[in-house]
C-alpha positions in Angstrom: 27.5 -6.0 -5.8 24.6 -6.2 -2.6 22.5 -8.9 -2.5 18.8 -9.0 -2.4 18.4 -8.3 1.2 21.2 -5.5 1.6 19.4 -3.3 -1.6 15.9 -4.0 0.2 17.2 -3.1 3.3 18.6 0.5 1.5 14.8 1.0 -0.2 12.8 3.3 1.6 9.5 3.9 0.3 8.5 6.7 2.4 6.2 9.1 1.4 3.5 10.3 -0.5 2.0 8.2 -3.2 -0.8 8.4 -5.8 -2.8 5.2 -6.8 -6.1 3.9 -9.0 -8.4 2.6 -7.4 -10.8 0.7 -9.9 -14.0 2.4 -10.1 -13.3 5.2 -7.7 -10.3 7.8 -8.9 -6.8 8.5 -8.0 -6.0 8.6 -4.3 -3.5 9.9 -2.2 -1.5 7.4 0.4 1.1 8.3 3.0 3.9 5.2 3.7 5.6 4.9 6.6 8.6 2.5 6.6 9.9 1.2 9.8 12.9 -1.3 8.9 11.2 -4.1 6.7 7.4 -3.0 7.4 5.4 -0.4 5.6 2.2 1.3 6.3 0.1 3.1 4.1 -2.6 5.3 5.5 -4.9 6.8 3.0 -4.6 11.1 2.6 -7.3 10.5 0.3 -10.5 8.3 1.2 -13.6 7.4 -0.7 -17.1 5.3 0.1 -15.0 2.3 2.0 -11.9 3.2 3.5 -11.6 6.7 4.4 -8.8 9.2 4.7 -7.0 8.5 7.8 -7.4 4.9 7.6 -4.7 2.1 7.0 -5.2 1.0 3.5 -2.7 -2.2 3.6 0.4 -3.3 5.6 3.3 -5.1 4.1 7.1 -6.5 4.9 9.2 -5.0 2.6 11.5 -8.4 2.5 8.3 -11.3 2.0 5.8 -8.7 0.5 3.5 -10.6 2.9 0.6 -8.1 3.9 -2.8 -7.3 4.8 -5.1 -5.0 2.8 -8.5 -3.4 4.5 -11.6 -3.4 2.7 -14.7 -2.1 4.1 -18.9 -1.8 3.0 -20.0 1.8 2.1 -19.1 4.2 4.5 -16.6 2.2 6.1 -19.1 -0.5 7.7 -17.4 -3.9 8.8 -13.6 -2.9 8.1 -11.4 -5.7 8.2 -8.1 -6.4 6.7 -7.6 -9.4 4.2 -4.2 -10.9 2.9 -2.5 -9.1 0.4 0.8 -8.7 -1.1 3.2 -6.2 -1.8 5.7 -5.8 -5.1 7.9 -3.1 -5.8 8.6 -2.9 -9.4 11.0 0.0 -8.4 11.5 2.9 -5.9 9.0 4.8 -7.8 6.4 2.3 -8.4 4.8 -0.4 -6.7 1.6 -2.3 -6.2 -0.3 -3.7 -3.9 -2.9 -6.9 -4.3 -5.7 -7.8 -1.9 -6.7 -11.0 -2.2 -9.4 -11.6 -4.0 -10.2 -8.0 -4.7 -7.6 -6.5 -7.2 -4.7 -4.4 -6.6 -3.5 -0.8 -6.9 -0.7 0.6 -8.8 1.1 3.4 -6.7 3.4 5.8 -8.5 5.6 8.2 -6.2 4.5 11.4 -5.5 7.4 13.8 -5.9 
């Protein structure tokens, strides 16, 4: 049996994933795993954050991260704590403080 850190270290969460974000519609995101931190760019942007953008950061092994939230079109970006759980390899969410969170289901 692996511990806790040896399975986390195995997850990769790579990939293309599809979330809700309340009161806009399903989105697109792109993670990028390198060791324990993730990176999820938005594919698919709206009013705040657009596509191209980093949507949160995370370490895989706290969940410690930082989300970015922005005014309409993207005025005064800045990224506020957040924190990542993975539920399992095909679904996790992400919380930004104060402002909600996201449910992500892989993309396959």
């Amino acid at each position: 049996m692996t511990n806790t850190i040896e399975q986390e270290e195995e997850l990769d969460l790579s990939g293309e994933w599809i979330g809700h974000y309340p009161g806009h519609y399903d989105e697109c995101i792109r993670i990028t795993q390198n060791g324990e931190d993730i990176e999820a760019l938005k594919i698919t942007g709206d009013d705040y954050v657009p596509a191209g953008a980093i949507t949160w950061r995370a370490n895989l092994r706290t969940g410690r991260g930082v989300g970015q939230v922005a005014e309409q079109e993207f005025r005064n970006p800045r990224f506020i704590p957040g924190k990542l759980e993975v539920l399992n390899p095909e679904r996790i969410i992400f919380t930004w403080e104060d402002y909600g969170h996201v449910e992500y289901r892989k993309d396959d």
